[in-house]
C-alpha positions as protocol buffer text, in pm:
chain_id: "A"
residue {
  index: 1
  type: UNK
  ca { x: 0 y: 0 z: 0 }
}
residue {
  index: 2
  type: UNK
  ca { x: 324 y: 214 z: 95 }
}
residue {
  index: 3
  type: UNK
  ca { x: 380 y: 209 z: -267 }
}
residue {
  index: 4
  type: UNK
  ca { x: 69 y: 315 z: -377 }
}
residue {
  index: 5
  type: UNK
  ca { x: 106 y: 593 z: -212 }
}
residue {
  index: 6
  type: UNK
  ca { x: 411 y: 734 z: -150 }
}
residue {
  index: 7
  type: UNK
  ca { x: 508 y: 673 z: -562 }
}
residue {
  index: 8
  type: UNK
  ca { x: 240 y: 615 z: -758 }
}
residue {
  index: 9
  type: UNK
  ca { x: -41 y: 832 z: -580 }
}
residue {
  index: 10
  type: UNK
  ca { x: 175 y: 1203 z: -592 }
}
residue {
  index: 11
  type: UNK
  ca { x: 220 y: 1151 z: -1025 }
}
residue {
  index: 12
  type: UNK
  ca { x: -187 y: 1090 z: -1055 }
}
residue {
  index: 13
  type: UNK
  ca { x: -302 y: 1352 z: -786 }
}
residue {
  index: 14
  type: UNK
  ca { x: -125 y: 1631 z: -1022 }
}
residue {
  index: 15
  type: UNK
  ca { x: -334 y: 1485 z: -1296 }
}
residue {
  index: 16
  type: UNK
  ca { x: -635 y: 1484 z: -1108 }
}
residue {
  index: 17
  type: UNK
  ca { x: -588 y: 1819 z: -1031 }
}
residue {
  index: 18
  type: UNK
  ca { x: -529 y: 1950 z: -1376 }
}
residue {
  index: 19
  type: UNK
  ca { x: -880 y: 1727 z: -1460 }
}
residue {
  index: 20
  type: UNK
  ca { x: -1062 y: 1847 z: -1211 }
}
residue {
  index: 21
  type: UNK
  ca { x: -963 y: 2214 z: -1253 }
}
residue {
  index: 22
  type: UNK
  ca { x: -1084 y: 2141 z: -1592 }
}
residue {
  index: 23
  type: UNK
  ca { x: -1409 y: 2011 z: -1491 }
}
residue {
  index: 24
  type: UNK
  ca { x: -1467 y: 2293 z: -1233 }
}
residue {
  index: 25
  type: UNK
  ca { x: -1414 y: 2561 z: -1530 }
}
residue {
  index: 26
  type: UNK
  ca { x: -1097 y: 2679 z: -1461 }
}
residue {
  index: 27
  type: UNK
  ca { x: -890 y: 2535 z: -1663 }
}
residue {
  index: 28
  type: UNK
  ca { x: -1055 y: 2592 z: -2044 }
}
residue {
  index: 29
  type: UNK
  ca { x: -944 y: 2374 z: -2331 }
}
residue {
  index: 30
  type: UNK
  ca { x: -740 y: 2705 z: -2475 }
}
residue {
  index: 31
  type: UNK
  ca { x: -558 y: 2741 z: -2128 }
}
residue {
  index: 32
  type: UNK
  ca { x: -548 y: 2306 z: -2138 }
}
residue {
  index: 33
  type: UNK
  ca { x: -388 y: 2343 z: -2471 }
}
residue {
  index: 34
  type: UNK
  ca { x: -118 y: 2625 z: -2388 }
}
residue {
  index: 35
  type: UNK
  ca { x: 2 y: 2435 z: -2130 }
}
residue {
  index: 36
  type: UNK
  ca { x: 53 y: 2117 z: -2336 }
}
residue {
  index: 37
  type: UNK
  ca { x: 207 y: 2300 z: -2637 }
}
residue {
  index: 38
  type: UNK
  ca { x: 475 y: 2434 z: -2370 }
}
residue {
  index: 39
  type: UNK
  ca { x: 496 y: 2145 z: -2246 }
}
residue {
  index: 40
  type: UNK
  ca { x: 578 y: 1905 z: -2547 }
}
residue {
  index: 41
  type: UNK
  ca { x: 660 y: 2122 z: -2762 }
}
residue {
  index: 42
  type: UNK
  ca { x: 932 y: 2346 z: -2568 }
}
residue {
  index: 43
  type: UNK
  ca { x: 986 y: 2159 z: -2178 }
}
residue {
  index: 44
  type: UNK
  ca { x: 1003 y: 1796 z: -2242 }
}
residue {
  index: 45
  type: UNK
  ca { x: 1245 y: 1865 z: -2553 }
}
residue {
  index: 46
  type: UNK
  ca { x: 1452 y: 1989 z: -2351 }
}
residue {
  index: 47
  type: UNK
  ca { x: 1458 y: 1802 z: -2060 }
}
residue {
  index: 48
  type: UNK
  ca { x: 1522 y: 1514 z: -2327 }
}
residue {
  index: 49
  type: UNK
  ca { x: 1801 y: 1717 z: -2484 }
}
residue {
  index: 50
  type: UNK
  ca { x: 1949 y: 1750 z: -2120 }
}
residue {
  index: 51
  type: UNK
  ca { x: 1922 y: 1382 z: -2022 }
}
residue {
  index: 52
  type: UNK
  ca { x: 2042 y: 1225 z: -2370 }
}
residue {
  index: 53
  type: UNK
  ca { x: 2343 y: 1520 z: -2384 }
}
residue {
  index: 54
  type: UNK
  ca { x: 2475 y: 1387 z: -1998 }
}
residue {
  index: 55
  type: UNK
  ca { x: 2378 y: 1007 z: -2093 }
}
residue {
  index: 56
  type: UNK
  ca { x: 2681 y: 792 z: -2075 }
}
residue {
  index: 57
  type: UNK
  ca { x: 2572 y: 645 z: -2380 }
}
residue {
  index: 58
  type: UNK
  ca { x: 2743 y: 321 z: -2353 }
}
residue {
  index: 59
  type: UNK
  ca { x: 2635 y: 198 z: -2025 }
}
residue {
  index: 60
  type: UNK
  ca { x: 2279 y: 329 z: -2102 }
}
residue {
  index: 61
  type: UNK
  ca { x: 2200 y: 106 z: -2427 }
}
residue {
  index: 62
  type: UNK
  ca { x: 2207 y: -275 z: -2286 }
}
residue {
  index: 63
  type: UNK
  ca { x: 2090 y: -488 z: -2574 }
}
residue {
  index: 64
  type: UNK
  ca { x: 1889 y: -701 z: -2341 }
}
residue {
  index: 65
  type: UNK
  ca { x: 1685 y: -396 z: -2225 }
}
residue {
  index: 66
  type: UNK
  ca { x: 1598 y: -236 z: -2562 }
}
residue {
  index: 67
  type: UNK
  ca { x: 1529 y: -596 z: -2703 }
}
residue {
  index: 68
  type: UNK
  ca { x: 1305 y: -664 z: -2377 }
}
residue {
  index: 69
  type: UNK
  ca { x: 1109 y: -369 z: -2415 }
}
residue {
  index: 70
  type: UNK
  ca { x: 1090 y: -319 z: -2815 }
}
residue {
  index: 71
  type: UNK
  ca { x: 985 y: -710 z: -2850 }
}
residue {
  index: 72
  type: UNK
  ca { x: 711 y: -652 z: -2635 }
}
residue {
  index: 73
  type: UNK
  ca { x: 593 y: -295 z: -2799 }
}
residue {
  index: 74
  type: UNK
  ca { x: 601 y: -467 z: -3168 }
}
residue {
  index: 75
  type: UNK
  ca { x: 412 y: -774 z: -3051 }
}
residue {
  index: 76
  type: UNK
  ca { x: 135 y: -535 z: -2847 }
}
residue {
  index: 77
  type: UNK
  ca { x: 141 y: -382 z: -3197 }
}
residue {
  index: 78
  type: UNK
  ca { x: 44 y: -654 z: -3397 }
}
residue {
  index: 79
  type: UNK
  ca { x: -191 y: -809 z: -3140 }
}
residue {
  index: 80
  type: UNK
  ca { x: -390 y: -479 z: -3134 }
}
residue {
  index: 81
  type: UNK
  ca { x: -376 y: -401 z: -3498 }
}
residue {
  index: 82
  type: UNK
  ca { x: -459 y: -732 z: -3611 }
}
residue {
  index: 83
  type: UNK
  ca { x: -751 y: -810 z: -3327 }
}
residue {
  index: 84
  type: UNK
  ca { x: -910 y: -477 z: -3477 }
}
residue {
  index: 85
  type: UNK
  ca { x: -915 y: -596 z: -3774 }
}
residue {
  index: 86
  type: UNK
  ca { x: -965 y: -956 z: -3756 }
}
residue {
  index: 87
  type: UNK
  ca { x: -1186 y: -947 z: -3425 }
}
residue {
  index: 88
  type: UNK
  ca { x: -1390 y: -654 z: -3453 }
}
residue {
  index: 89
  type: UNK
  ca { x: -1373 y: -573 z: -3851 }
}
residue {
  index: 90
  type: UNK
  ca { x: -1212 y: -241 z: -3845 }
}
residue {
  index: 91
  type: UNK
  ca { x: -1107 y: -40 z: -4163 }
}
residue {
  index: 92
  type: UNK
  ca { x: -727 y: -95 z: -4194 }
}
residue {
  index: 93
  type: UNK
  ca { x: -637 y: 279 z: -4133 }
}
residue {
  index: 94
  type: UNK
  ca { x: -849 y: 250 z: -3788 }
}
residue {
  index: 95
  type: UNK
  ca { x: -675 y: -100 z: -3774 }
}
residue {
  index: 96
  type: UNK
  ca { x: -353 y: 148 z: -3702 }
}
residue {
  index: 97
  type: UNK
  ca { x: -452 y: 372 z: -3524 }
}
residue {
  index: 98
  type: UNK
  ca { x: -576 y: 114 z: -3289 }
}
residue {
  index: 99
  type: UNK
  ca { x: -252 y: -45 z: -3314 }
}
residue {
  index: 100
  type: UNK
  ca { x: -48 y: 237 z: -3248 }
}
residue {
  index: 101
  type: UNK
  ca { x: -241 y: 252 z: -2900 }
}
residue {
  index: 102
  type: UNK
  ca { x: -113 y: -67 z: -2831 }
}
residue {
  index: 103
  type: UNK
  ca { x: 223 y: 15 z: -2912 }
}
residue {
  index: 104
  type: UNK
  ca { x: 295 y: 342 z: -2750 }
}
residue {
  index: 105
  type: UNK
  ca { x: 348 y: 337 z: -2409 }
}
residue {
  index: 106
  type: UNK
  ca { x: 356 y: 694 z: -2177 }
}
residue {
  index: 107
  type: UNK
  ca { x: 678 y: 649 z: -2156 }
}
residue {
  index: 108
  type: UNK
  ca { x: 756 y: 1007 z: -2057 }
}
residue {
  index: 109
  type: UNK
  ca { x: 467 y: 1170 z: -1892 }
}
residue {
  index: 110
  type: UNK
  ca { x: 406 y: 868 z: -1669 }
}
residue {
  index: 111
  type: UNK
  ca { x: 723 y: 627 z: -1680 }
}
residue {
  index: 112
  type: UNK
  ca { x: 1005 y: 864 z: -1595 }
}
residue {
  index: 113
  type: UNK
  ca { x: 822 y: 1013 z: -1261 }
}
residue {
  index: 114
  type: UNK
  ca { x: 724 y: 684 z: -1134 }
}
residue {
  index: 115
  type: UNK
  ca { x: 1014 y: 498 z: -1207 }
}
residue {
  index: 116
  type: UNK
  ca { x: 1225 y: 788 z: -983 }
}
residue {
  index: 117
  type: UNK
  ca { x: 967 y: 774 z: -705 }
}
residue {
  index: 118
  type: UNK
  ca { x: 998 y: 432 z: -666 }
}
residue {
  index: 119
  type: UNK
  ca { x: 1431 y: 373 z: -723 }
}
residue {
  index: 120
  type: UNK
  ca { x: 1524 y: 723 z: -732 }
}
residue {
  index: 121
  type: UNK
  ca { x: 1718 y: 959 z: -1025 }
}
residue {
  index: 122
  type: UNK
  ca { x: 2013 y: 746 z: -1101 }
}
residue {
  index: 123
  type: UNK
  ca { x: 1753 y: 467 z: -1219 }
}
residue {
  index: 124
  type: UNK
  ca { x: 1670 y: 669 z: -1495 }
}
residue {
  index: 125
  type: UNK
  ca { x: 1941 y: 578 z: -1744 }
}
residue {
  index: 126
  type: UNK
  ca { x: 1719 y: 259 z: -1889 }
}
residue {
  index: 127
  type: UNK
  ca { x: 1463 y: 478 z: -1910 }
}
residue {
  index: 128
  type: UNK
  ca { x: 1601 y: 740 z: -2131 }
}
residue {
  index: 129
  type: UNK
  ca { x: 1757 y: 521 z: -2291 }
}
residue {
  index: 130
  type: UNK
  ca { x: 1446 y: 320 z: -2400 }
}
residue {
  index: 131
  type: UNK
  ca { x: 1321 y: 714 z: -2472 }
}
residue {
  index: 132
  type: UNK
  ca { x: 1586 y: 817 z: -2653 }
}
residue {
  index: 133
  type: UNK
  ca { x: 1430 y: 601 z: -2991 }
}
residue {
  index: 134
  type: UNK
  ca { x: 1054 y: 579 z: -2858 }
}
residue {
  index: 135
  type: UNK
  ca { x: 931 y: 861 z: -3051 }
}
residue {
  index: 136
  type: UNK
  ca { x: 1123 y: 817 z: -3381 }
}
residue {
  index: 137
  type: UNK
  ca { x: 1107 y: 463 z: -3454 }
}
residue {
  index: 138
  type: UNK
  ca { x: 786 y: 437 z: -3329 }
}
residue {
  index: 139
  type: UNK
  ca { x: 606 y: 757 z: -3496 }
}
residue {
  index: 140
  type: UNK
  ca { x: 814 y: 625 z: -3829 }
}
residue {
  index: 141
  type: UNK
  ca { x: 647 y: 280 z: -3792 }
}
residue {
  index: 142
  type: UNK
  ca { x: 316 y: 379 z: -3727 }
}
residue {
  index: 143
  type: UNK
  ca { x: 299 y: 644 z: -4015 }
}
residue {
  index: 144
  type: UNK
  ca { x: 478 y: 425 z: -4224 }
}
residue {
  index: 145
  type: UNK
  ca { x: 184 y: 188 z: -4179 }
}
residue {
  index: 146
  type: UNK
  ca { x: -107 y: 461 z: -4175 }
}
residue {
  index: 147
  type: UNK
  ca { x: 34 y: 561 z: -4511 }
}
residue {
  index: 148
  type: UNK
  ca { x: 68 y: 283 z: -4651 }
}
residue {
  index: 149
  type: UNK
  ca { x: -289 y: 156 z: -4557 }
}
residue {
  index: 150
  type: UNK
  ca { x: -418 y: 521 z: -4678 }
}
residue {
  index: 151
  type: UNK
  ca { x: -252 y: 495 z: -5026 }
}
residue {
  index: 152
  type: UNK
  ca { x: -271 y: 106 z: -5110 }
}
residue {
  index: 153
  type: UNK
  ca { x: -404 y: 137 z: -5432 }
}
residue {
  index: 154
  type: UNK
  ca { x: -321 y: 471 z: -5538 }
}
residue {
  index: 155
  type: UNK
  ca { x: 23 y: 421 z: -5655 }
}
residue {
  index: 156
  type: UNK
  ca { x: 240 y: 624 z: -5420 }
}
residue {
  index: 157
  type: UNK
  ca { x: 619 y: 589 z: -5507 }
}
residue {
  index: 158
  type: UNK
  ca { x: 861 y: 452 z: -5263 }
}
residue {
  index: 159
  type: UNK
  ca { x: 1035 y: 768 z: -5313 }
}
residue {
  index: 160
  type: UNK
  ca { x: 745 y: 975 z: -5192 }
}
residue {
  index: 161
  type: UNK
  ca { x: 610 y: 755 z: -4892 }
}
residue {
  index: 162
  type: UNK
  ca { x: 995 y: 770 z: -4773 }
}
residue {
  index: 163
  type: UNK
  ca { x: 988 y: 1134 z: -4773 }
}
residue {
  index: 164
  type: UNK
  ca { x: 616 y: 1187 z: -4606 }
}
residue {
  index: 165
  type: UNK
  ca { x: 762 y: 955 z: -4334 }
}
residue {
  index: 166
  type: UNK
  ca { x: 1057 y: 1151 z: -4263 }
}
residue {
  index: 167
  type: UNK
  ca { x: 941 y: 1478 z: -4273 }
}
residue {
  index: 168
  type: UNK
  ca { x: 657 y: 1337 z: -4018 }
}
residue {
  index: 169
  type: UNK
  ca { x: 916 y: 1225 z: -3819 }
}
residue {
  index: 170
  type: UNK
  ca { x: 1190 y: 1461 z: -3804 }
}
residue {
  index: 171
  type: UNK
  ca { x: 953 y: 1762 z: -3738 }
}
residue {
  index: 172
  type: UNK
  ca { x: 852 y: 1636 z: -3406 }
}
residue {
  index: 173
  type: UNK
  ca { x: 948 y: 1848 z: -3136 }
}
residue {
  index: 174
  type: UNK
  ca { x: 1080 y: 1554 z: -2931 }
}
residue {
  index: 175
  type: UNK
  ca { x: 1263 y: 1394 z: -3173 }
}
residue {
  index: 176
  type: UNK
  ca { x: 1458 y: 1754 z: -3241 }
}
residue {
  index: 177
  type: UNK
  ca { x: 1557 y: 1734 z: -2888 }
}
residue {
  index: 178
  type: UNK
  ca { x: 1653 y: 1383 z: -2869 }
}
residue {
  index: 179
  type: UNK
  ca { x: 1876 y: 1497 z: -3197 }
}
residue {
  index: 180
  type: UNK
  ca { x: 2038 y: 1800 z: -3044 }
}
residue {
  index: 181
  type: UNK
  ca { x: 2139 y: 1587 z: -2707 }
}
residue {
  index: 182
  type: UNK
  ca { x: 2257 y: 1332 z: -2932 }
}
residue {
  index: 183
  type: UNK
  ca { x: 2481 y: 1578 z: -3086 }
}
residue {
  index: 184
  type: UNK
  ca { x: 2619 y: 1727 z: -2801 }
}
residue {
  index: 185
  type: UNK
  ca { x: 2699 y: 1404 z: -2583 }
}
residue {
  index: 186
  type: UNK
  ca { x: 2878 y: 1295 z: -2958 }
}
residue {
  index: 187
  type: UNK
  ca { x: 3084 y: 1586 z: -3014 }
}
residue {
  index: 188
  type: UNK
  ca { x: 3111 y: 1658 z: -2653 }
}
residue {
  index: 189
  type: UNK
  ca { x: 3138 y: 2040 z: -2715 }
}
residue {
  index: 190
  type: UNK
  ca { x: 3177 y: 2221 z: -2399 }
}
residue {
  index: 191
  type: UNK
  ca { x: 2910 y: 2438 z: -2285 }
}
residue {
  index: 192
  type: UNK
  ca { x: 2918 y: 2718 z: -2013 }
}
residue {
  index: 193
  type: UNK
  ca { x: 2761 y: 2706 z: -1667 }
}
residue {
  index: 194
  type: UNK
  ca { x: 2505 y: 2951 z: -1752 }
}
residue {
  index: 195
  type: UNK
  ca { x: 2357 y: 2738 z: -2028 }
}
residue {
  index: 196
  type: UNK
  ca { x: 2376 y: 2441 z: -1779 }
}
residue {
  index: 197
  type: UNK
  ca { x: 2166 y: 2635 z: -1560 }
}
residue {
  index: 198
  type: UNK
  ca { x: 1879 y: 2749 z: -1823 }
}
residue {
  index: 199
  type: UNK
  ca { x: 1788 y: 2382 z: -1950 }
}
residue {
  index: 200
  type: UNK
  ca { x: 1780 y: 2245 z: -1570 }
}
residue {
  index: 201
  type: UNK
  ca { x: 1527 y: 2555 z: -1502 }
}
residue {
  index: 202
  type: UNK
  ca { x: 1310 y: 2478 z: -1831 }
}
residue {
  index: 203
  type: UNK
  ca { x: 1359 y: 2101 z: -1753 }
}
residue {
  index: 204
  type: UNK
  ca { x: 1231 y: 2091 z: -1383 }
}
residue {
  index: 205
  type: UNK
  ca { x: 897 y: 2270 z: -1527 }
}
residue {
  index: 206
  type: UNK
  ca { x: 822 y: 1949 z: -1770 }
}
residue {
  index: 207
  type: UNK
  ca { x: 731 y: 1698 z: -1588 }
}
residue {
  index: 208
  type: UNK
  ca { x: 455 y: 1889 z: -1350 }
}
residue {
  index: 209
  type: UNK
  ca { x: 330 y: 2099 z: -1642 }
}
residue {
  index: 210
  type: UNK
  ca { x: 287 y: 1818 z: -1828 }
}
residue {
  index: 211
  type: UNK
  ca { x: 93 y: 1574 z: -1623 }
}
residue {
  index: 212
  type: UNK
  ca { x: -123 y: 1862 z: -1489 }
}
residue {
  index: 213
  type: UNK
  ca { x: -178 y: 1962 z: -1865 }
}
residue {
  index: 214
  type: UNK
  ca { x: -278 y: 1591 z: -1934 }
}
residue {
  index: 215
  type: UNK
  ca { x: -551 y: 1576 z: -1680 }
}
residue {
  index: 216
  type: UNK
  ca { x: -760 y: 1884 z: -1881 }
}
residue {
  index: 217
  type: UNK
  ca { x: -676 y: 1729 z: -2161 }
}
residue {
  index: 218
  type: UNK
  ca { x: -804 y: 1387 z: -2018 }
}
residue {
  index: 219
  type: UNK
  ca { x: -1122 y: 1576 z: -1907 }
}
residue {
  index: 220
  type: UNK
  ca { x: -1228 y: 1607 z: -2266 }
}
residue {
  index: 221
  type: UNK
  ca { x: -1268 y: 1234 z: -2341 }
}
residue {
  index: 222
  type: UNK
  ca { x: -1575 y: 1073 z: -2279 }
}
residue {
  index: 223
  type: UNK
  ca { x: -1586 y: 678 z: -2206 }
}
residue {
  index: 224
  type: UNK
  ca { x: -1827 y: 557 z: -2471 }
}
residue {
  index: 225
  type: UNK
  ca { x: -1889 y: 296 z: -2723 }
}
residue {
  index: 226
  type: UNK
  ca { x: -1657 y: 36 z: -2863 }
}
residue {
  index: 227
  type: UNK
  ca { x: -1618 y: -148 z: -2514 }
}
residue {
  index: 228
  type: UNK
  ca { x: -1464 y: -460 z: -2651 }
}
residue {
  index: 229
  type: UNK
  ca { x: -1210 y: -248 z: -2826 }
}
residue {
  index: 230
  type: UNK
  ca { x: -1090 y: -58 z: -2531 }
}
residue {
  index: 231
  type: UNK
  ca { x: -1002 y: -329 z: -2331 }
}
residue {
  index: 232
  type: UNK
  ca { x: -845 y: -509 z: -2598 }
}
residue {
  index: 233
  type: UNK
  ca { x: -604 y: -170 z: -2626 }
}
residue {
  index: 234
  type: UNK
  ca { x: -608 y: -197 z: -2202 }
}
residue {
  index: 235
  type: UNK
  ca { x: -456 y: -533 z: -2215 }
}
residue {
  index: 236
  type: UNK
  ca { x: -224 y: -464 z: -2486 }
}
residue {
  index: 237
  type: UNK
  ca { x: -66 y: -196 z: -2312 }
}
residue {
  index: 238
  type: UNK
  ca { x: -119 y: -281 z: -1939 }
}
residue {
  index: 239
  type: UNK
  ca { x: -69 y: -658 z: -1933 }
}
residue {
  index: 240
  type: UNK
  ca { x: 82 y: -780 z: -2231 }
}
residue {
  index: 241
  type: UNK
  ca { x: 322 y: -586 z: -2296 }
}
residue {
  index: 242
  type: UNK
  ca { x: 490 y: -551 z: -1958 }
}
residue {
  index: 243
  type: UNK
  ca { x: 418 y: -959 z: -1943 }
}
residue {
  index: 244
  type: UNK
  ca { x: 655 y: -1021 z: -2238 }
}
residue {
  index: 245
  type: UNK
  ca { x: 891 y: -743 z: -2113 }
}
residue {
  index: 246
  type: UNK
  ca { x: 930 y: -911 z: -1754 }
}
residue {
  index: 247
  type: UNK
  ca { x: 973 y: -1255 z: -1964 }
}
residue {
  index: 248
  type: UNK
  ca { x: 1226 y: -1168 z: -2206 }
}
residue {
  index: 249
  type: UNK
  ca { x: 1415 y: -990 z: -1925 }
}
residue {
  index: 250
  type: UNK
  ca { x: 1401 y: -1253 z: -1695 }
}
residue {
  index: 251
  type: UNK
  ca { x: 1419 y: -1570 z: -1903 }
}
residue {
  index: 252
  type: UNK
  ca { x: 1607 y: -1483 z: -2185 }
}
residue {
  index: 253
  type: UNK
  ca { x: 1826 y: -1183 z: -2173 }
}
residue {
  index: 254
  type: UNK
  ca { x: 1863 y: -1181 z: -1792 }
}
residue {
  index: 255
  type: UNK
  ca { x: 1894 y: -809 z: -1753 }
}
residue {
  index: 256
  type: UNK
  ca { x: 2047 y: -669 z: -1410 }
}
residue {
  index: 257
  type: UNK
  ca { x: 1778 y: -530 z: -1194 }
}
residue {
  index: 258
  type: UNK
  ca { x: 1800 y: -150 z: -1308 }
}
residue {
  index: 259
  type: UNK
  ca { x: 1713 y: -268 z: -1670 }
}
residue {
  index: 260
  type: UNK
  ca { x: 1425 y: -495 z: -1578 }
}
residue {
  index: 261
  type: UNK
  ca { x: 1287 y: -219 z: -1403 }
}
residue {
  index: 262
  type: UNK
  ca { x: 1358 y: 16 z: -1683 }
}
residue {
  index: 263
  type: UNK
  ca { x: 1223 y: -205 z: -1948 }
}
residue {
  index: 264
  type: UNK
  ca { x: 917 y: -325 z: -1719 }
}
residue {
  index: 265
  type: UNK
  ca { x: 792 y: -19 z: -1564 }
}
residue {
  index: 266
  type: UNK
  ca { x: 819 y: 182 z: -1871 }
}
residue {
  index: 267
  type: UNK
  ca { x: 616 y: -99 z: -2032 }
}
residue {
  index: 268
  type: UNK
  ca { x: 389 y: -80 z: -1824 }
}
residue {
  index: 269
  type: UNK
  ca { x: 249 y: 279 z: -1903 }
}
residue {
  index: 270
  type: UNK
  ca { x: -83 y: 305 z: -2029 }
}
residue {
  index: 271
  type: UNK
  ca { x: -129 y: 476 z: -2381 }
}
residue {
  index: 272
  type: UNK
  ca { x: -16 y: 821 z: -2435 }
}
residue {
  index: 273
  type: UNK
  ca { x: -214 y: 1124 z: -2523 }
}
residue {
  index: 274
  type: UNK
  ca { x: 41 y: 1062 z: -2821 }
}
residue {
  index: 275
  type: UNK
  ca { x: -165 y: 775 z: -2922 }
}
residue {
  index: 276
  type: UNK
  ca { x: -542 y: 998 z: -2952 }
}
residue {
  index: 277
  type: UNK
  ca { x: -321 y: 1288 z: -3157 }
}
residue {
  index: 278
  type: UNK
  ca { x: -168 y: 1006 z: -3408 }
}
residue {
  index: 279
  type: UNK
  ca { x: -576 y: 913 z: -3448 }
}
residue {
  index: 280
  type: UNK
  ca { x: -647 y: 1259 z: -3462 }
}
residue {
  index: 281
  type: UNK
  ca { x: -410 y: 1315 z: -3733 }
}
residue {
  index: 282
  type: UNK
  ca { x: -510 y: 1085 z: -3971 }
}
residue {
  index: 283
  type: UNK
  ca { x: -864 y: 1114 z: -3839 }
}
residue {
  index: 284
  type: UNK
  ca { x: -970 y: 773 z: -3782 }
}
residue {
  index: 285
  type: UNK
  ca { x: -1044 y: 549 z: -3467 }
}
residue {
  index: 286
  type: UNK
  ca { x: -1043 y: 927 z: -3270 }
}
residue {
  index: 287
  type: UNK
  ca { x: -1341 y: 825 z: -2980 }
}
residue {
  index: 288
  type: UNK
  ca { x: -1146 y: 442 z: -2947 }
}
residue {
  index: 289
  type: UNK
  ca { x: -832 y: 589 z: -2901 }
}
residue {
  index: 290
  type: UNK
  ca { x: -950 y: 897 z: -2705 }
}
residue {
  index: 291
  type: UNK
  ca { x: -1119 y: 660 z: -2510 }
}
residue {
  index: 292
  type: UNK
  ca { x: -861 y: 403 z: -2425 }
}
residue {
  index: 293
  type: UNK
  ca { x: -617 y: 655 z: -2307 }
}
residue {
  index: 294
  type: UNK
  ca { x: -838 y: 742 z: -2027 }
}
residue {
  index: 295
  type: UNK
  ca { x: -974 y: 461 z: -1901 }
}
residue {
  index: 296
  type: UNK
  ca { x: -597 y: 278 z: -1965 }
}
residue {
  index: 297
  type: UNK
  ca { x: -455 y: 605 z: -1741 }
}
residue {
  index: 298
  type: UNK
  ca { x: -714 y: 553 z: -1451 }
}
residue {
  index: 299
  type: UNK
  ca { x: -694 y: 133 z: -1460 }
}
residue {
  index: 300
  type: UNK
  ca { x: -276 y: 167 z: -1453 }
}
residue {
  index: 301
  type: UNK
  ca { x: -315 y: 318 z: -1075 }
}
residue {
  index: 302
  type: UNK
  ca { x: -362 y: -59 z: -981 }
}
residue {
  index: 303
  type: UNK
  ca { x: -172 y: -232 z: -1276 }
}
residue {
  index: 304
  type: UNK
  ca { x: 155 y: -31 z: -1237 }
}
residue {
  index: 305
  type: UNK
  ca { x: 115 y: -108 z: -848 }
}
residue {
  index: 306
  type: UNK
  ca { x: 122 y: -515 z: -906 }
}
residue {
  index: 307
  type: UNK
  ca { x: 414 y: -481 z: -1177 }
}
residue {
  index: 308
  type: UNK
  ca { x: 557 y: -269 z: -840 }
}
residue {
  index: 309
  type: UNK
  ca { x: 519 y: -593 z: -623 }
}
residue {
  index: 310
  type: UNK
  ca { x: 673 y: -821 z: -903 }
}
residue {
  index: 311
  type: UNK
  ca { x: 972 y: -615 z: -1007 }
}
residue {
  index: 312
  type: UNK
  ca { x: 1286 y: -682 z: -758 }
}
């Protein structure tokens, strides 16, 4: 119960605030989306540009844990994508969006504060590790697919769906930040104290700003419809995934206990808002996806609390 508590309760009381400021009328969607903007498009870049820039890059990136965690994302992928459209007779492109619920785990909003309240800072480095490729190869997979399902038939070059892709890809805010820290831990260019001192300032303000921004912008979904759907996307991302995680670590790669937790924990995560703006976007499967992000948030108080009790 200590656990509950003491880690896990502090991340979704700032989240219940932001939702129930929202509900109360003091938080309106233009105020919910200011904050949000700030946040992902300007805060978490840079606390990502801070953590991948101080990374030591070659303890961080432990085959077992990427393969542990990546494994399991892919397979969530395919389970949800095909069970949508196998199961429950979805239109390919909603197929994907569905799918891309599966697959992308709040790996930042969620997994980086509750993996430090519950083994402190320096067990981080699996974490942003697993972060440092979660957006690209992820967003480049499931656009890859969404395009691909949009323009079967119409003849789009190779050429041309390779360029969509990356410009998709490259433009994201996070994945600009993940670049820049990238660059900086490479070249290892020296930079003065003053700079130092400006990204820790923006970078403290990410984390709360964000998860009080998600709860108004969880306030705006509405559980309805499509039950059967929804809780295949729930299991996907709260079970399954973190299931194959904890066996591949375990049983096959035997990661060390900081990258079990790492690859585990992050698993874990219920869907990002991430995975209602990819539907959004492309305008298909918005009210499933929409949907399954909130009830997968509230359900992962208790789910991320038993993976808690299993992890070492």
């Amino acid at each position: 119960m200590s656990l509950l508590l003491d880690v896990i309760m502090p991340v979704f009381l700032i989240i219940g605030f932001g939702y129930a400021m929202a509900r109360q009328g003091l938080f309106n969607d233009s105020a919910v989306d200011g904050v949000m903007r700030f946040a992902q498009n300007f805060a978490v870049p840079v606390l990502l540009f801070r953590s991948i820039a101080q990374l030591d890059l070659g303890a961080a990136y432990d085959v077992g844990l990427m393969l542990s965690f990546y494994i399991g994302a892919l397979t969530s992928f395919a389970f949800g994508l095909l069970g949508a459209r196998l199961l429950f007779r979805r239109p390919l492109t909603d197929s994907v969006a569905i799918g891309f619920a599966c697959l992308f785990s709040n790996s930042l909003l969620l997994g980086l504060p509750i993996t430090e309240r519950a083994y402190g800072a320096d067990a981080l480095a699996g974490n942003y590790a697993i972060i440092s490729i979660h957006a690209p190869l992820l967003y480049a997979l499931g656009i890859a697919l969404m395009e691909w399902a949009r323009t079967t038939g119409q003849g789009l070059s190779m050429g041309a769906l390779g360029r969509q892709i990356s410009k998709a890809t490259l433009s994201q805010p996070l994945v600009i930040g993940i670049a820049c820290g990238f660059a900086l831990n490479l070249t290892g260019l020296p930079m003065p104290g003053a700079f130092w001192s400006a990204v820790d300032m923006m970078a403290r303000a990410a984390i709360p700003a964000a998860l009080f921004g998600l709860g108004g912008v969880l306030f705006r979904y509405r559980p309805e419809g499509d039950k059967a759907t929804i809780a295949m996307i729930c299991f996907a991302s709260l079970i399954l995934h973190p299931g194959i995680a904890w066996v591949l670590g375990t049983q096959v790669f035997d990661n060390d206990t900081a990258s079990l937790r790492s690859s585990v924990l992050t698993a874990a995560m219920a869907p990002g808002v991430n995975a209602y703006m990819f539907a959004h976007l492309y305008g298909v499967a918005k009210r499933v996806n929409a949907t399954a992000v909130l009830v997968a948030t509230a359900l992962s108080m208790g789910t991320i609390w038993v993976w808690l009790q299993i992890l070492p």
